[in-house]
N, C-alpha and C positions, 0 to 999 in steps of 0.2 A: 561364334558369339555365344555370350554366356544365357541363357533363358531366365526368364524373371522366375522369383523362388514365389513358390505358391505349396498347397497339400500335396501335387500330384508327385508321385514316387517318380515319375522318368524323366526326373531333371536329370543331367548332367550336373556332378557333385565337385566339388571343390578337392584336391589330392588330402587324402590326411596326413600328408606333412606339411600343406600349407594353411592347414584351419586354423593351425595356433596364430600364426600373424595373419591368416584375416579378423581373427576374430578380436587381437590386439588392437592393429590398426582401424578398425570401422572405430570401436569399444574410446579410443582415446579421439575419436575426430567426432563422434557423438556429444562427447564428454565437451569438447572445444567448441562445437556450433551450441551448445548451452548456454555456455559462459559467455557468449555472442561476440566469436571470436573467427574469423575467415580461417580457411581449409584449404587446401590444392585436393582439386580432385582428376586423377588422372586418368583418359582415356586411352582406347587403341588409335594406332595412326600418329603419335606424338601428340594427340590434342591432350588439351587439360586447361581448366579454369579455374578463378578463386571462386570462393563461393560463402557466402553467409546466409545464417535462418534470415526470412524474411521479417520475423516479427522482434529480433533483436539490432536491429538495422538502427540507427543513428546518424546525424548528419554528418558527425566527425567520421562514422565506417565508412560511407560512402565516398568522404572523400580520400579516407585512405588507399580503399580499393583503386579508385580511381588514378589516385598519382602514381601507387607502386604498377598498374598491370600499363596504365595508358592508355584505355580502351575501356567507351561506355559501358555502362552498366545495363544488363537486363534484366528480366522477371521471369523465373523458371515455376510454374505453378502447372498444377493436374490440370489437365482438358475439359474436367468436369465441371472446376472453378472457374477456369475461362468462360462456360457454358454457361453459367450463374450469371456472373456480369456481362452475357450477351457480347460478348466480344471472340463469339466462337458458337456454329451450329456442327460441333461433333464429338462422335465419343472414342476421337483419339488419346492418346497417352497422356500427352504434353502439351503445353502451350509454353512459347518464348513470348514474352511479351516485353518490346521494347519504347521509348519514347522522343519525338522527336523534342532535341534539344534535353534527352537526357532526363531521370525520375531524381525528385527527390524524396527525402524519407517521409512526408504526409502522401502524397502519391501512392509510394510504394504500400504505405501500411494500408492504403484505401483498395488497393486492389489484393493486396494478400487476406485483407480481415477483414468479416461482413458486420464485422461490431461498430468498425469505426465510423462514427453519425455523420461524415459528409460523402462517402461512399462513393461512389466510378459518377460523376455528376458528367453534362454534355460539354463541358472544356478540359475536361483531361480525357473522356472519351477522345476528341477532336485528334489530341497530341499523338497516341498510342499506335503503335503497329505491332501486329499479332502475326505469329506463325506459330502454326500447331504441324504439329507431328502425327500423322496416323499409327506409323507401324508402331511397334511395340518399341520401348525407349530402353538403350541400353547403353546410353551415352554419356558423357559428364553431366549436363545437364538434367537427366534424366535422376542419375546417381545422387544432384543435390537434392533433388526432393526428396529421394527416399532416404535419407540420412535426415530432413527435417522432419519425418515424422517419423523416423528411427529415434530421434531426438524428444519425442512427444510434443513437438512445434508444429505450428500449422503446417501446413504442405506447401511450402512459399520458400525459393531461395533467392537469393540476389546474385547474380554471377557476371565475372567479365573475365573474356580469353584470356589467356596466358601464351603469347606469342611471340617467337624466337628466343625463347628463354634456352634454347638447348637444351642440358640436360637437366629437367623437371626436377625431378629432386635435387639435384644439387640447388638450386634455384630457391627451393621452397626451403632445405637450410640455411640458404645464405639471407634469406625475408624474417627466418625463425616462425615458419606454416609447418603445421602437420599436413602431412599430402598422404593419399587413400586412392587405391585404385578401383576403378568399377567395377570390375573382375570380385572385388572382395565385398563390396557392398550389395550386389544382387544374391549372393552366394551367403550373407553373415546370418542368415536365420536361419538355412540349411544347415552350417556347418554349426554354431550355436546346438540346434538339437541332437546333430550327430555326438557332439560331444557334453551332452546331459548326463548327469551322473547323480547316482544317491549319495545322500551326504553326510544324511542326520536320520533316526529314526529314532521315535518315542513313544510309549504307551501312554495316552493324554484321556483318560476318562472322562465321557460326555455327559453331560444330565438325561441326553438322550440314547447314548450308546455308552454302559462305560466299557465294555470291550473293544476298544479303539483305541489304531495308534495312527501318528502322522508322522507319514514317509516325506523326506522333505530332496527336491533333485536340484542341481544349479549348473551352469555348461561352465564349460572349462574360463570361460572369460570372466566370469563371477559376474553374470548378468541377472536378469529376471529368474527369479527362483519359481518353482511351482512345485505344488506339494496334492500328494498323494492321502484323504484319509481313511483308511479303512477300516471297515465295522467286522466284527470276529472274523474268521478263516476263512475267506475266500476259496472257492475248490478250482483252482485254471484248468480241470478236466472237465467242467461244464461251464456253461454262458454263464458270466458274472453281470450281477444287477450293478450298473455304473451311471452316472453320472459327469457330466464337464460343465462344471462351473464356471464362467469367466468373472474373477473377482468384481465386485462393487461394491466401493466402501460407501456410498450413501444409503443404498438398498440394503447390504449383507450387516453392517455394522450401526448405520443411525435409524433404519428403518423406514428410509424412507416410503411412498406412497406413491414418486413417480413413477414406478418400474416394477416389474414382479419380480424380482431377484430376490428380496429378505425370501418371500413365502417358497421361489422355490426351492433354494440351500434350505429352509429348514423341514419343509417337506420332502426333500429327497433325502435328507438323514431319518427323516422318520420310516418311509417307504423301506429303507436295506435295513434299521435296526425290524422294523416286522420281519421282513424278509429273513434275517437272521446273519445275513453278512452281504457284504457289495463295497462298491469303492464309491467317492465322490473325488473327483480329481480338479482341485483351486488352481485355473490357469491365471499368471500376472497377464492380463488383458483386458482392465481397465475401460469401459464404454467403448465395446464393441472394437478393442485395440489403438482406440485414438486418447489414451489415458484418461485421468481425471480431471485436468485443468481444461482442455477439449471437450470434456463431454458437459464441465458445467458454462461453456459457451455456448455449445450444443443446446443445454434447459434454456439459457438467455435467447436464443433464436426459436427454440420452442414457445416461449412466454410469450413470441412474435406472431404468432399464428402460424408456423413450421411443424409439421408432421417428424418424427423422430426421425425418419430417412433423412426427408427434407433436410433436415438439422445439418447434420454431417455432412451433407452434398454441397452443402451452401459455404461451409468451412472448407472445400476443394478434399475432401475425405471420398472414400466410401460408402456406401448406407452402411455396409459390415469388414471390417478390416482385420476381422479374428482369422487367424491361421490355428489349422489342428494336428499339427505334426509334433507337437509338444507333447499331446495330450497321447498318440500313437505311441510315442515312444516310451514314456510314464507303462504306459501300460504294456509295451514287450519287457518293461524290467522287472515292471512285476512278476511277469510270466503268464497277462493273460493275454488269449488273445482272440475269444470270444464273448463277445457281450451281451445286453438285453440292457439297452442303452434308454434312461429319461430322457425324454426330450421331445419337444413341439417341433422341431428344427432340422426340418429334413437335410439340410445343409451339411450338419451334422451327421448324420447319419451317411451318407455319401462322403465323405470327406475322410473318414473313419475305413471306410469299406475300400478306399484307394486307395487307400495308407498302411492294408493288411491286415487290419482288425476285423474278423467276423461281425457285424451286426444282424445278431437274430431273430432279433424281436426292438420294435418301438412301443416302447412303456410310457404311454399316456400321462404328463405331467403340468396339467393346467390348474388353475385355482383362479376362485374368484376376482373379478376384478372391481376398483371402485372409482370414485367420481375422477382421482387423480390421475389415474392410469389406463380409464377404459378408453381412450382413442388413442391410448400407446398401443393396448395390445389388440384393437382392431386393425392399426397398420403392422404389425408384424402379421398379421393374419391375412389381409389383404392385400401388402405387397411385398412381402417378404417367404408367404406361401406357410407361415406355420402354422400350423395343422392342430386346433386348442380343439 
């Protein structure tokens, strides 16, 4: 069985001759649950089901799903979102959530999204039956979640078997479904950064640095790009001052005030131009990995009296769903592989250190906080463990 893809290096790796078509196949069934459009996802054992995001769900889907598979529809959502609507006390993987006499799409969007104002009320509580999954989920259902927030959708799919179809693909050409194997969806972020490469590089003069250029890397699938920018000569025979930025266009570009993000991209380009050279390296990761259309659901459940974790949990997220093997590998191509890493974020630092990067030193990178953002950065400090 495959291991769910996380930082640590002893996963078991996808063959590199098959990274090109995982990385195809997840790449165009991502593409497909966007455009809110059902998927075959195929498991071991001949199992496989169709599957749609939950929050592009319509009554005409449902009932399509329905007539082609002939078998109810469920609710594949995180354990943790089960946890939220109290229809689950644990912190296993998954929850199936089914209903008797069958979900329709006000239902479904009440349980997948804590936006929607009528919310898990006590007569669709009544209808619903739950099974959650402890062990770790490496199953179809398992695989549609993580393709909905592969997708930057909430973490909700809608799923019904696919049974005695014989040979599944065939099956799923003859419907006209992209069909995705699990094997390739637990594996698409591993093999994604195994096959990161540079693409572009520039000499881009800063008002802050102008001896800088910006290295730009993209994987072989033409996915999330993330770029490298370094201030003068880095020496890779000694610890390089660095930086991991995970992008935010509200914070980095509008300036906003709910988060420290502006002050710390532009304090940390100020810190390596003193310093005299260092890297800062712009991960696509987007609110803590759940993009940007998520994270300003996220501020709308914060405006609710939610804590920033809170926030994300409640959407069936993570508190942090950043991965830093990106960020590793950015920096073996540079050539470096010792740091003196910014950051409050011990996660970081640990995560770096598994991954084969030396962190030598943790370089202190906190800054003021103010009326908008002082109980954001009290909860990353309190339950998040960073260290300001």
């Amino acid at each position: 069985m495959n291991k769910r893809v996380s930082d640590s290096p002893e996963l078991y790796e996808v063959p590199a001759t098959r990274a090109p078509y995982t990385l195809l196949d997840v790449e165009r069934a991502i593409s497909e649950l966007r455009r809110g459009y059902p998927v075959v996802v195929r498991g071991g054992g001949g199992h496989a089901m169709l599957t749609q995001a939950a929050e592009t769900m319509t009554p005409d889907s449902i009932q399509r799903i329905t007539d082609i598979t002939g078998e109810p529809l469920s609710l594949a959502i995180t354990a943790r979102r089960a946890a939220v609507l109290g229809l689950a006390e644990t912190a296993g993987k998954i929850a199936i959530v089914s209903g008797i006499g069958g979900l329709g799409a006000d239902e479904l969007s009440a349980l997948a999204n804590p936006l929607v104002e009528a919310g898990v009320n006590d007569e669709l509580r009544a209808k619903l039956s739950v099974t959650v999954r402890e062990q770790p989920g490496h199953d179809c259902a398992s695989a549609a979640v993580t393709l909905s927030k592969m997708a930057r959708l909430l973490p909700a799919a809608v799923t019904a078997p696919i049974l005695e179809a014989g040979d599944i693909i065939a099956w799923s050409n003859r419907h006209d479904f992209l069909s995705v194997d699990t094997g390739d969806v637990f594996q698409f972020e591993r093999a994604a950064v195994r096959n990161l490469k540079q693409v572009a590089e520039a000499r881009v003069p800063l008002m802050d640095a102008v001896d800088t250029r910006i290295v730009a890397f993209r994987p072989a699938d033409g996915g999330h790009e993330h770029l490298a920018i370094v201030v003068g000569t880095p020496d890779p025979a000694k610890p390089v001052l660095v930086r991991l930025h995970s992008e935010c266009f509200t914070g980095d570009l509008l300036g906003s005030l709910r988060c420290d993000c502006g002050d710390q991209l532009k304090g940390a380009m100020a810190q390596i131009k003193e310093a005299g050279a260092g890297v800062l390296i712009y991960l696509a990761q987007e609110g803590r990995g759940i993009g940007l259309i998520n994270k300003l659901r996220a501020y709308e459940l914060q405006d609710s009296g939610f804590d920033t974790m809170d926030a994300n949990e409640q959407l069936g997220f993570d508190a942090d769903e950043r991965v830093y093997m990106p960020a590793a590998r950015v920096l073996k191509l540079l050539n470096i592989s010792q740091v003196r890493l910014m950051t409050n974020n011990p996660d970081k630092v640990s995560a770096l250190n598994r991954l084969g990067i030396d962190v030598v030193e943790r370089v202190q990178h906190a800054f003021p906080s103010n009326e908008h953002n002082e109980q954001y950065l009290q909860t990353k400090a309190s339950r998040a463990g960073h260290q300001f």
